[in-house]
Residue frames relative to the residue before (quaternion, step in Angstrom):
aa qw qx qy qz dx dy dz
X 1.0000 0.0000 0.0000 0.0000 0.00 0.00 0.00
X 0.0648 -0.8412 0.5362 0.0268 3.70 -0.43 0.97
X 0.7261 -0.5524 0.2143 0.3489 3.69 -0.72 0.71
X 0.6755 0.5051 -0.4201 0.3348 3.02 1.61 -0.34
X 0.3888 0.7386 -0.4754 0.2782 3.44 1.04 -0.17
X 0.7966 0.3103 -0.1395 0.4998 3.43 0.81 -1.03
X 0.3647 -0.8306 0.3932 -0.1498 3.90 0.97 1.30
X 0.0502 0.7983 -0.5462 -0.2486 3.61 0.81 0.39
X 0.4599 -0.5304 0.6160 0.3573 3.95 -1.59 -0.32
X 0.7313 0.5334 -0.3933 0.1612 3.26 0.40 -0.32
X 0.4390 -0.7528 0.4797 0.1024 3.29 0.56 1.35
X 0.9074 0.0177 -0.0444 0.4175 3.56 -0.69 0.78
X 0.5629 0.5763 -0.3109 0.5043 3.29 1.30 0.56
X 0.7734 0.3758 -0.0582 0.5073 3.43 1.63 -0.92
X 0.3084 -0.8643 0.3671 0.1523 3.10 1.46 0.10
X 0.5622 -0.5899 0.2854 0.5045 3.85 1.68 0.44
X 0.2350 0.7950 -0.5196 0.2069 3.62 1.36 0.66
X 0.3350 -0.6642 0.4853 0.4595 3.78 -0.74 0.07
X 0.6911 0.3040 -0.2787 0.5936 3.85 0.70 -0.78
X 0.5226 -0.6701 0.4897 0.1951 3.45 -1.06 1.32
X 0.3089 -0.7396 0.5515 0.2309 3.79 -0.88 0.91
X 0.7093 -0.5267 0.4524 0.1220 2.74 -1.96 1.15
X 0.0891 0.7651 -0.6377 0.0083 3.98 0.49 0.88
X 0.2194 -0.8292 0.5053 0.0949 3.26 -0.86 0.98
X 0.3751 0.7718 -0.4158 0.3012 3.35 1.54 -0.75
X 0.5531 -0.5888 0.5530 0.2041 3.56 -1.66 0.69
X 0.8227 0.0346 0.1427 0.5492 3.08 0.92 -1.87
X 0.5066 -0.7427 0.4271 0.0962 3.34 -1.45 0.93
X 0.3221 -0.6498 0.5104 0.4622 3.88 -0.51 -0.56
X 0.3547 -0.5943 0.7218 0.0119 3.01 -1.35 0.86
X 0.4573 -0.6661 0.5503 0.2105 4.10 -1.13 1.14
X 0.7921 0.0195 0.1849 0.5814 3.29 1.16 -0.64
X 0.5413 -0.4958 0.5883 0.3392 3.46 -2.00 -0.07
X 0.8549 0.1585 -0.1190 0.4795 3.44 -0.41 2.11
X 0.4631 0.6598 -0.3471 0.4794 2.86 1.91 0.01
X 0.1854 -0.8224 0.4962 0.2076 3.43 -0.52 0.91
X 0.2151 -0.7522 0.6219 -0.0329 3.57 -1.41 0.95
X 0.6183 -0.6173 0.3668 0.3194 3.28 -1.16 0.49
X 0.7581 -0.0943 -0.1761 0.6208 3.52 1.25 -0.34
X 0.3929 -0.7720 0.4856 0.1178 3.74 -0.90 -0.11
X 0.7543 -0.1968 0.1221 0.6143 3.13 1.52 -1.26
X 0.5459 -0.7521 0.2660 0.2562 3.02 -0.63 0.92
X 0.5863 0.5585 -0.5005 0.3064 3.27 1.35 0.03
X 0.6517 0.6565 -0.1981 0.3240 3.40 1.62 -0.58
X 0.7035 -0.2092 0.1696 0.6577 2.88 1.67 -0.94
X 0.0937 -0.8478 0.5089 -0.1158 3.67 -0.94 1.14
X 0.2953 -0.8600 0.2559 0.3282 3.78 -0.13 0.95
X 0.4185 0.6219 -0.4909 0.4439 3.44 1.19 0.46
X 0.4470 0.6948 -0.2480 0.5059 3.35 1.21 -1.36
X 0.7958 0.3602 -0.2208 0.4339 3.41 0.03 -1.48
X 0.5350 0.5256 -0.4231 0.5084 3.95 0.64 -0.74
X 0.7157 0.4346 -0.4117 0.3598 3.25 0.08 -0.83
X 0.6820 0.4718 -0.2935 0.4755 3.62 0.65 -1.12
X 0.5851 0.4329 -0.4626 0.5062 3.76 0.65 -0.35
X 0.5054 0.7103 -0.4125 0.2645 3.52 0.50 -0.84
X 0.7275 0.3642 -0.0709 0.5771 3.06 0.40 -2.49
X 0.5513 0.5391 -0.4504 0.4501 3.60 0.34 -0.44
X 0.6371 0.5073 -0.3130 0.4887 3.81 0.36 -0.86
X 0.7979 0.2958 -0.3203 0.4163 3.35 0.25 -1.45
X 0.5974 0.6192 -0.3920 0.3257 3.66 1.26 -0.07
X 0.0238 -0.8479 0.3813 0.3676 3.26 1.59 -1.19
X 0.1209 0.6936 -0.4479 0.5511 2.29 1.35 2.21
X 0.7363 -0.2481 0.4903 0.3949 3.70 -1.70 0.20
X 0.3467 -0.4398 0.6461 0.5186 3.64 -1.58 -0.34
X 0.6790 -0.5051 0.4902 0.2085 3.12 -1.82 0.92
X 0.4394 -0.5584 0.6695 0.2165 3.21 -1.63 -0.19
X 0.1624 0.8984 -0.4075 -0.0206 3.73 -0.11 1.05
X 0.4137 -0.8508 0.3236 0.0181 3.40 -0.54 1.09
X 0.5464 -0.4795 0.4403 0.5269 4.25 -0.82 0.30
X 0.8242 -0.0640 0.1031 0.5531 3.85 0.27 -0.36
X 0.6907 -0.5363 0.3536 0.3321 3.28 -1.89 0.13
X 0.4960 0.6238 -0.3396 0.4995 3.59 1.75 -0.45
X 0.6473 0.4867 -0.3104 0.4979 3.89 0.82 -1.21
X 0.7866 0.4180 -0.3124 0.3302 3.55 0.74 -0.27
X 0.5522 0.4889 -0.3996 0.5444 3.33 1.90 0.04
X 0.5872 0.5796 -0.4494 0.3426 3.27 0.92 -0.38
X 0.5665 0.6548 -0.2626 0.4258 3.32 1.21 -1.27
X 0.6097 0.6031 -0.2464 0.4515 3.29 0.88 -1.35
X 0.7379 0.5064 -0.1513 0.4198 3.13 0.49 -1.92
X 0.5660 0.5363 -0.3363 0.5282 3.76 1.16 -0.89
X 0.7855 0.4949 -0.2057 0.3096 3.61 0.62 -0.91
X 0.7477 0.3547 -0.0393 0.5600 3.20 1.18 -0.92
X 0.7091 0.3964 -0.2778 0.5128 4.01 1.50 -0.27
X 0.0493 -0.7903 0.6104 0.0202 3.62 -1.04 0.55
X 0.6311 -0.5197 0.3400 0.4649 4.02 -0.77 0.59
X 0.6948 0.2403 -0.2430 0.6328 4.12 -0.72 1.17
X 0.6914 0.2824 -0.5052 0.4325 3.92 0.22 0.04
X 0.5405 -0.6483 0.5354 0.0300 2.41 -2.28 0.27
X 0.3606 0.8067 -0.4538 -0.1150 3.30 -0.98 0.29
X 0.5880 -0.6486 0.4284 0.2239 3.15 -1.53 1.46
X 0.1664 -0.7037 0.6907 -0.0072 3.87 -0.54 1.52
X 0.8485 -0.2971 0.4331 0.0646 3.00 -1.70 0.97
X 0.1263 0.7714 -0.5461 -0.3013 3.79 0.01 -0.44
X 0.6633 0.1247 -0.4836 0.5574 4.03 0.29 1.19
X 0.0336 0.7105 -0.6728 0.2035 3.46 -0.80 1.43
X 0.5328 -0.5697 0.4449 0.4400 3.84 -0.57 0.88
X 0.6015 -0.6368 0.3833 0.2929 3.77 -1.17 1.00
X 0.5970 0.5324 -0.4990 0.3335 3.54 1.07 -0.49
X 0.5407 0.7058 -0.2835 0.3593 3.24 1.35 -1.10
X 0.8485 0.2104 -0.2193 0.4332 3.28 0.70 -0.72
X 0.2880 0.7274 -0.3516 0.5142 3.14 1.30 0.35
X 0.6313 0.3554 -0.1607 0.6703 4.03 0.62 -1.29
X 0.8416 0.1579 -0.4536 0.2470 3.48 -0.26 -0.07
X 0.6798 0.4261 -0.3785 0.4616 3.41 1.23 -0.84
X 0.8545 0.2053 -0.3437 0.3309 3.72 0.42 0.42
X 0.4040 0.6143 -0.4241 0.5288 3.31 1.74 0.64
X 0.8724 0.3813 0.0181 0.3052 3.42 0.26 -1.90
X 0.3662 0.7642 -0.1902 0.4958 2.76 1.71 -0.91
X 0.7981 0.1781 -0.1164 0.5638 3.46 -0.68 -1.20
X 0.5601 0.3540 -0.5058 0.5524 4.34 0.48 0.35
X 0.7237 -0.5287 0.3387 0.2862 3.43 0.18 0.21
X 0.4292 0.8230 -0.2580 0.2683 3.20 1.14 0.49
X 0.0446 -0.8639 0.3764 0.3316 3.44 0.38 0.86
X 0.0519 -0.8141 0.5672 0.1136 4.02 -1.07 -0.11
X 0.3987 -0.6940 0.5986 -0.0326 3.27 -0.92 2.21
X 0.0315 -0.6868 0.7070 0.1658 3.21 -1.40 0.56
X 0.1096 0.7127 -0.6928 -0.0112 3.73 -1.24 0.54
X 0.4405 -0.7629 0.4032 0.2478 3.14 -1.45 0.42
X 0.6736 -0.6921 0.1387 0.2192 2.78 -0.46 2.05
X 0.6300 0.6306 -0.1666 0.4216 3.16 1.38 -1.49
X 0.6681 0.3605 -0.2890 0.5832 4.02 1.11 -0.64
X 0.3566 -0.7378 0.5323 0.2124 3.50 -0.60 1.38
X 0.6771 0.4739 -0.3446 0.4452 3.90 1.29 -1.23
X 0.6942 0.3568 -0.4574 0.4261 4.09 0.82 -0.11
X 0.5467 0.5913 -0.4949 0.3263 3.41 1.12 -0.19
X 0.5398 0.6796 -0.2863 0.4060 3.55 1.43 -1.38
X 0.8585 0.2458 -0.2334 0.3848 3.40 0.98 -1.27
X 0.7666 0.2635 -0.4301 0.3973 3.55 0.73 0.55
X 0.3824 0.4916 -0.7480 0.2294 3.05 0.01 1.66
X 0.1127 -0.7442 0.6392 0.1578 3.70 -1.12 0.19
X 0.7423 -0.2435 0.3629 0.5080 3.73 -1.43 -0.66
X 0.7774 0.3397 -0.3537 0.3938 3.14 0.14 -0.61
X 0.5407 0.6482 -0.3510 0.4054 3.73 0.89 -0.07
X 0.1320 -0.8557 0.4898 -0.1022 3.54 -0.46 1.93
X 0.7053 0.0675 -0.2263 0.6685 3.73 1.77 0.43
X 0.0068 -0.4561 0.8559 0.2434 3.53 -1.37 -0.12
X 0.1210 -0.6119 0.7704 -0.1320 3.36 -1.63 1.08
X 0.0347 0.7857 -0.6008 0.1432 3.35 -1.22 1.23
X 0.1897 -0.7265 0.6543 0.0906 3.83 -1.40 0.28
X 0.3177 0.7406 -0.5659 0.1743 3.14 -0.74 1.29
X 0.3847 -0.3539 -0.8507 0.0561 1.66 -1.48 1.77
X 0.5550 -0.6661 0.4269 0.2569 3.68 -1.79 0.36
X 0.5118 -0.6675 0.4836 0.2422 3.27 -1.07 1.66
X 0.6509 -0.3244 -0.6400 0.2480 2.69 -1.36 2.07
X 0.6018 0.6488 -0.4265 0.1869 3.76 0.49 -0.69
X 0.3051 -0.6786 0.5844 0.3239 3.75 1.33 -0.83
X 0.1055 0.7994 -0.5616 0.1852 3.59 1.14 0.45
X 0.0999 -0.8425 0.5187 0.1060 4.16 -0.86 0.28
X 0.3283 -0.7079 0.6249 0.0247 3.59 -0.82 1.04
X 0.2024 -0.6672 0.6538 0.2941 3.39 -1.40 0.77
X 0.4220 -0.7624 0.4591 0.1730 3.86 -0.33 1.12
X 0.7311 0.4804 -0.2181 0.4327 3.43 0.94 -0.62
X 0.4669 0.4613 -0.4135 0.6310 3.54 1.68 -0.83
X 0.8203 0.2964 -0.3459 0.3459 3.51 -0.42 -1.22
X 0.5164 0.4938 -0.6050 0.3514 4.00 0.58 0.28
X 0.5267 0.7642 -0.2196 0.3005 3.30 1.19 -1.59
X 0.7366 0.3248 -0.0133 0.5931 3.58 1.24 -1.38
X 0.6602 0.5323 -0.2487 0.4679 3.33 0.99 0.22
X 0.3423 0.5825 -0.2706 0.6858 3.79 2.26 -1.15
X 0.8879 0.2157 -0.2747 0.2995 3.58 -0.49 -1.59
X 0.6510 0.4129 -0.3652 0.5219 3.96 1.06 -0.03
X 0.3156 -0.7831 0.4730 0.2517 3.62 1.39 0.41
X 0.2784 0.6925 -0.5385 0.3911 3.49 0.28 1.87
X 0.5433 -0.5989 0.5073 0.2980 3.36 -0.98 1.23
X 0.0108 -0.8580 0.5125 -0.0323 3.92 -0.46 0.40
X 0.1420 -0.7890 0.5615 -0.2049 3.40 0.48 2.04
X 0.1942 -0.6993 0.6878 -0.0177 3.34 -1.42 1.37
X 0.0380 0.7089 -0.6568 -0.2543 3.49 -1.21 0.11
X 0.3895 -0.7414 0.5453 -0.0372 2.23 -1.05 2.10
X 0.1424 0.7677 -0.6092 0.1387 4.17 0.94 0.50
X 0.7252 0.4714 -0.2733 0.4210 3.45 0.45 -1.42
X 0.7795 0.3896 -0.2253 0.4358 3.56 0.30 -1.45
X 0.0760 -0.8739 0.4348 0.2034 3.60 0.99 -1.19
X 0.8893 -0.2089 0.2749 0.3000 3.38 -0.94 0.04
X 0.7133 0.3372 -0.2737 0.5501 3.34 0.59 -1.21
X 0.6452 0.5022 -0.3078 0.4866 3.86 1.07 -0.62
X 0.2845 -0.8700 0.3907 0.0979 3.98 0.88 0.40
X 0.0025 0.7279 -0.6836 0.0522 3.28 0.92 1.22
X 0.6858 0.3962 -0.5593 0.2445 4.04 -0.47 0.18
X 0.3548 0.7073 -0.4384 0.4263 3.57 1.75 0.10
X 0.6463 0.5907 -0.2587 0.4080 3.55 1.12 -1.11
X 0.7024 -0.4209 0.3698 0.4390 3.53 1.04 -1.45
X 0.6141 0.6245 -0.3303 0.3518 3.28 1.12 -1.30
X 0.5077 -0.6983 0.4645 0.1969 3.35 -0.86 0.97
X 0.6637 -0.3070 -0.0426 0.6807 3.72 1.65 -0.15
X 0.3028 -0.6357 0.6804 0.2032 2.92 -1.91 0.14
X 0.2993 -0.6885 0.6578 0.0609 2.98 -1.38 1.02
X 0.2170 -0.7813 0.5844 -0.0305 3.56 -0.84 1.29
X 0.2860 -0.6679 0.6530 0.2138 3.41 -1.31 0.48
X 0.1038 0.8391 -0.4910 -0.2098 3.58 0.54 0.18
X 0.1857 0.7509 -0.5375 0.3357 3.67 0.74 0.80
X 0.8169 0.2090 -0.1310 0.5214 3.25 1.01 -0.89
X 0.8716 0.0465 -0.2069 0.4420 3.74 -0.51 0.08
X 0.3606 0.6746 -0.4415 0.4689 3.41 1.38 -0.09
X 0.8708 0.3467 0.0129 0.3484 3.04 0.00 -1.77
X 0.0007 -0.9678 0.2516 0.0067 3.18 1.78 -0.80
X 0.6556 0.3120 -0.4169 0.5469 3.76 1.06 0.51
X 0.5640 -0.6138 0.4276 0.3497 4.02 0.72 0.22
X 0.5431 0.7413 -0.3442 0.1926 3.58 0.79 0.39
X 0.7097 0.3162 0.0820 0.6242 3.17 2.36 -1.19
X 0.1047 -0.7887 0.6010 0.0760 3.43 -0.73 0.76
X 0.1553 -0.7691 0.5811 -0.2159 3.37 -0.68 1.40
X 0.3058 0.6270 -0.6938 -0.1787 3.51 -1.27 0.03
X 0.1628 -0.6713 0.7219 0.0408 3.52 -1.43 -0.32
X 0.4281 -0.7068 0.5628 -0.0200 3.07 -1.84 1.24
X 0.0728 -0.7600 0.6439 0.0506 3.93 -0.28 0.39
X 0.3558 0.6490 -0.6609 0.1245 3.43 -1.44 0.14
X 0.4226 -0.6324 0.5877 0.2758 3.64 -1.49 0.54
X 0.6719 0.5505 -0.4190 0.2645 3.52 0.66 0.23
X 0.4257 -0.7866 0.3757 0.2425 3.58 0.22 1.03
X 0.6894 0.4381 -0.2681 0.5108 3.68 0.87 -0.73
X 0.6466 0.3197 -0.3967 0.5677 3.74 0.91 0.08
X 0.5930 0.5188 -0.4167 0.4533 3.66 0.50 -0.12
X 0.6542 0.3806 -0.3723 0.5372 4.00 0.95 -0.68
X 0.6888 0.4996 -0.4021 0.3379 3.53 0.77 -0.43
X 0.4577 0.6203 -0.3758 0.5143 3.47 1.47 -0.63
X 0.5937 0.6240 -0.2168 0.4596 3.35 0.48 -1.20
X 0.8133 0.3305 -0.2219 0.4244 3.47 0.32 -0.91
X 0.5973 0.5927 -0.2534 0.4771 3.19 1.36 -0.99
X 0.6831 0.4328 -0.3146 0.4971 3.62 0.94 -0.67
X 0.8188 0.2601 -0.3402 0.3823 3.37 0.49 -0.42
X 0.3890 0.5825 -0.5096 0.4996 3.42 1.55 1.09
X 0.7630 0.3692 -0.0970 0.5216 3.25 0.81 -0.52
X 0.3589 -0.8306 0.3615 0.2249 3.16 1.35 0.39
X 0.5139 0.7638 -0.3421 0.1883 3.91 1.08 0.41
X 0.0823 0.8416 -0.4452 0.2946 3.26 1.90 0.96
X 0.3020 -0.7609 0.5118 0.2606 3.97 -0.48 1.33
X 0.7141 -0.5285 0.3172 0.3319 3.35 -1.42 1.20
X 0.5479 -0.6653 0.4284 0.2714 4.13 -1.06 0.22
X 0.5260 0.5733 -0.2995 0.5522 3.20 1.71 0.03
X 0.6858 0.5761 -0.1042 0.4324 3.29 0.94 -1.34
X 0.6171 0.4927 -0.1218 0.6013 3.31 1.46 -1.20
X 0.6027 0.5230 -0.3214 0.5099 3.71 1.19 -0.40
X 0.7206 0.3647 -0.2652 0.5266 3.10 0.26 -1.45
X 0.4687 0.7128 -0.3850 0.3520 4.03 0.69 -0.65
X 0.7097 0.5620 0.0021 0.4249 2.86 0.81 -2.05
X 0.6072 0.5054 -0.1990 0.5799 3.45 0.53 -1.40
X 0.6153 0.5991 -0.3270 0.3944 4.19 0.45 -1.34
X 0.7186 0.5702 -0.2587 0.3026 3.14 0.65 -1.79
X 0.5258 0.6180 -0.4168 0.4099 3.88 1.29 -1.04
X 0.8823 0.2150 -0.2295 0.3502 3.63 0.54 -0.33
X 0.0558 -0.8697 0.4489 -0.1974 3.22 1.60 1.15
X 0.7082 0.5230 -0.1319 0.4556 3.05 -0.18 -1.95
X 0.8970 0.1168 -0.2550 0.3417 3.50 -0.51 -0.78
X 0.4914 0.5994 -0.4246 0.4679 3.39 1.77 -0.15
X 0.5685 0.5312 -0.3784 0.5014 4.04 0.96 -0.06
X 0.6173 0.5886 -0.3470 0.3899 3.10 0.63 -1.58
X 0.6814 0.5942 -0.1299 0.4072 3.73 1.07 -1.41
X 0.7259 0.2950 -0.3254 0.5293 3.49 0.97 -0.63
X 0.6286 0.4897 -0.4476 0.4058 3.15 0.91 -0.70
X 0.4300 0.5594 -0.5014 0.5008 4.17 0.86 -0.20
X 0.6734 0.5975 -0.2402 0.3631 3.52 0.13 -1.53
X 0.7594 0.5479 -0.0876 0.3398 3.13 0.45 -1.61
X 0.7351 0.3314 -0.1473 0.5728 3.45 1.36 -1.00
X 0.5134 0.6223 -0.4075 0.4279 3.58 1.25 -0.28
């Protein structure tokens, strides 16, 4: 994988570097009152920020992502987007504790209901979604157990009950295309193999649907959870040695 794969957009900021620069700046110029610009503020958007999202996008063969202060700010985001007071959603039963944490003591008390089934039976997953049910959400493999999901049954059964159908893809990441499978997005922690020397915490959303990606988008920069430009560098910069750092555990692993 070579740097050009990941091309930043920000025109005039990079100057045709291969490793995208670190723009730290808050705010931008603007031609005028109403003049539109590629970014404005940084809580909204930032071109270091951007590289990164083209990046994970790419390795998704996906949009540029949606990237975030951590892997929690992006379920939350998620969760903001896709939950409303009386829905439901059907969680996994092994899902990394923060995850369940945020809903049963975030979402929860806003009215939120939150099912556990075990991911791994496709016929109990089938039977507890209903109408009211606005995600099936899963982890696989599952953070600590390595728990395993067939991704394709459970997209399959999600399409025909017309449910949004979100993976967290932390473990498998990107370069392993859970949206090949089905899942309408994946939510990443990219703290961890993304980023892959322990230095940055990061998360970020992928998905091929364009109307849940602006809405992410909007929600983050209501909420102001847009991952730092430093963080998103070093993030960014990590990713070049993805591939062969997978390629390695997964050797490891089966030995």
């Amino acid at each position: 994988m070579s740097s050009h794969s990941f091309a930043s957009s920000a025109a005039g900021f990079d100057a045709g570097a291969l490793i995208p620069p670190l723009v730290q700046s808050t705010t931008f110029c603007l031609d005028g009152i109403g003049a539109g610009a590629p970014h404005t503020y940084s809580r909204a958007s930032n071109p270091t920020v951007d590289a990164l999202e083209i990046a994970l996008g790419a390795l998704a063969a996906a949009p540029p992502a949606v990237a975030f202060a951590s892997g929690l700010a992006a379920e939350h985001a998620l969760f903001l987007a896709l939950l409303r007071q009386g829905s439901e959603i059907v969680v996994g039963d092994v899902v990394y504790g923060g995850t369940t944490r945020l809903l049963e003591r975030f979402f929860v008390p806003f009215g939120i209901r939150v099912r556990s089934v075990d991911a791994s039976d496709p016929k109990a997953v089938a039977a507890a979604l209903s109408c009211d049910t606005a995600c099936l959400f899963v982890e696989t493999p599952a953070n600590p157990t390595l728990k395993l999901v067939d991704l394709r049954a459970l997209a399959a059964i999600a399409r025909a009950a017309g449910v949004p159908f979100v993976v967290d893809d932390t473990f498998l990441t990107g370069d392993l295309r859970p949206l090949d499978a089905g899942a309408t997005a994946c939510v990443l922690s990219t703290t961890k193999f993304c980023e892959g020397h322990g230095v940055a915490i990061g998360g970020a959303i992928t998905s091929r649907d364009d109307a849940l990606l602006e809405r992410l988008r909007f929600v983050r920069k209501a909420t102001g959870a847009i991952q730092k430009p430093f963080d998103a560098w070093l993030t960014r910069n990590g990713l070049e040695t993805l591939p062969l750092r997978l390629a390695r555990h997964a050797a490891t692993a089966l030995q």
